[in-house]
C-alpha positions as CSV (number, residue, x, y, z in Angstrom):
1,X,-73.1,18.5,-7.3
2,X,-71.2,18.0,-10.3
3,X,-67.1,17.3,-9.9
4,X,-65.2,21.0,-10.3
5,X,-63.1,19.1,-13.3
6,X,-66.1,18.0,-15.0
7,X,-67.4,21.5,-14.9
8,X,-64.1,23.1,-15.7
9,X,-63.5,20.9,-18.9
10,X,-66.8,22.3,-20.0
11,X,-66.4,25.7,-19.2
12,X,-63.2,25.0,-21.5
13,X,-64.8,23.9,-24.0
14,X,-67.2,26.1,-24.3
15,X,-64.2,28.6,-24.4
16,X,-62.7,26.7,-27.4
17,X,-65.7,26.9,-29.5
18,X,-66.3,30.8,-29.1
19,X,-62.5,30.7,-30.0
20,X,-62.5,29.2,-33.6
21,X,-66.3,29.4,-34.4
22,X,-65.2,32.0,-37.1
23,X,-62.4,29.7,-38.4
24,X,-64.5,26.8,-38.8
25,X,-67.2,28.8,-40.2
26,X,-65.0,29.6,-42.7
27,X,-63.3,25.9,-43.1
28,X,-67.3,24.5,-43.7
29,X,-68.3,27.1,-46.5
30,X,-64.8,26.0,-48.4
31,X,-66.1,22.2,-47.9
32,X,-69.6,22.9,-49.3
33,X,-68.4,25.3,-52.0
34,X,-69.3,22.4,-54.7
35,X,-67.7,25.4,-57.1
36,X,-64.3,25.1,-56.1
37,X,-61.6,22.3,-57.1
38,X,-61.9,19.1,-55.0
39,X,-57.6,19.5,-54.3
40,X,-58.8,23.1,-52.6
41,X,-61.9,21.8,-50.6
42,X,-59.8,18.8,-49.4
43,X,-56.9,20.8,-48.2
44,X,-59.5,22.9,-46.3
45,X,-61.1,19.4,-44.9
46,X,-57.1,18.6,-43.4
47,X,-57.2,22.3,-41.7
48,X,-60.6,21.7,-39.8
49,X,-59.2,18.0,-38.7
50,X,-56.2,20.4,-37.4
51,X,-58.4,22.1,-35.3
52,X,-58.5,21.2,-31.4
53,X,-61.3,18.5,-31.1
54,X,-62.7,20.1,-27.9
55,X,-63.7,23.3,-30.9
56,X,-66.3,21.2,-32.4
57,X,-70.0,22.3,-31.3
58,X,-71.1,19.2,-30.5
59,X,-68.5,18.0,-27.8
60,X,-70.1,20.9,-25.6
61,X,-72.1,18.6,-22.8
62,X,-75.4,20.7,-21.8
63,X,-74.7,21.2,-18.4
64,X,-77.3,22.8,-15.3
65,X,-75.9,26.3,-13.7
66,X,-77.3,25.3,-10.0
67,X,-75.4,22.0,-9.2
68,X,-73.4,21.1,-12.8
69,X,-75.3,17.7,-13.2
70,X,-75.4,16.4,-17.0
71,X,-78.3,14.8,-17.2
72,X,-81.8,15.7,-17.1
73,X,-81.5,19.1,-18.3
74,X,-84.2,21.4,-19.2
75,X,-82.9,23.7,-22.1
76,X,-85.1,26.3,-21.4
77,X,-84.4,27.1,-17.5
78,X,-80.8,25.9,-17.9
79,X,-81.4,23.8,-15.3
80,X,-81.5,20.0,-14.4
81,X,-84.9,18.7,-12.9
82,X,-83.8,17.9,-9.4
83,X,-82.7,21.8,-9.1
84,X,-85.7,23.3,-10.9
85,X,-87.9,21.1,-8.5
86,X,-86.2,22.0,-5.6
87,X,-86.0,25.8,-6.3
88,X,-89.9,25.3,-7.8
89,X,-90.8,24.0,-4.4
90,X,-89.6,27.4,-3.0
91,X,-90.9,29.8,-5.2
92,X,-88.2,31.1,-6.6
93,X,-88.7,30.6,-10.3
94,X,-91.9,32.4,-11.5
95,X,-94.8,31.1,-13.0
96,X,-94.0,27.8,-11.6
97,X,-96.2,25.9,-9.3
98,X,-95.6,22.2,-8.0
99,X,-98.4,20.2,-8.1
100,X,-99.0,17.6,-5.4
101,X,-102.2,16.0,-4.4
């Protein structure tokens, strides 16, 4: 099992980033707009540095929903592998069958 603040930071992350997804959205198409003056796109490039760093996407840590372990994470169970094994082992995910020999 994970440590609760580990989990917690994530949790408020992930909270941050459903927060000001719009807002960067926003910030990114101002940046990209090649259109618009360079004084306008770099004002917009200061606002997004303004942002809370824990906003960005990619500062969200992909995280299992059984036991909160970082690593070994399967993206499409949510889970890491010592949890999907374990709970495989038990039959409690379907479609899933250990092998052993």
């Amino acid at each position: 099992m994970a440590k609760k603040s580990a989990i917690e930071r994530n949790k408020k992350r992930q909270r941050l980033i459903a927060k000001y997804a719009t807002k960067r959205a926003e910030l990114k198409d101002i940046i990209m707009n090649e259109d618009l003056p360079i004084e306008e796109r770099f004002k917009a490039r200061l606002k997004l540095a303004d942002l809370p760093r824990n906003s960005a996407p990619n500062r969200e840590r992909n995280r299992c929903e059984v036991t909160g372990r970082p690593r070994g994470y399967y993206r499409k169970v949510k889970m890491s592998r010592i949890a999907l094994r374990e709970l495989g082992s038990q039959g409690k995910i379907p479609g899933l069958v250990k092998s052993s020999w």
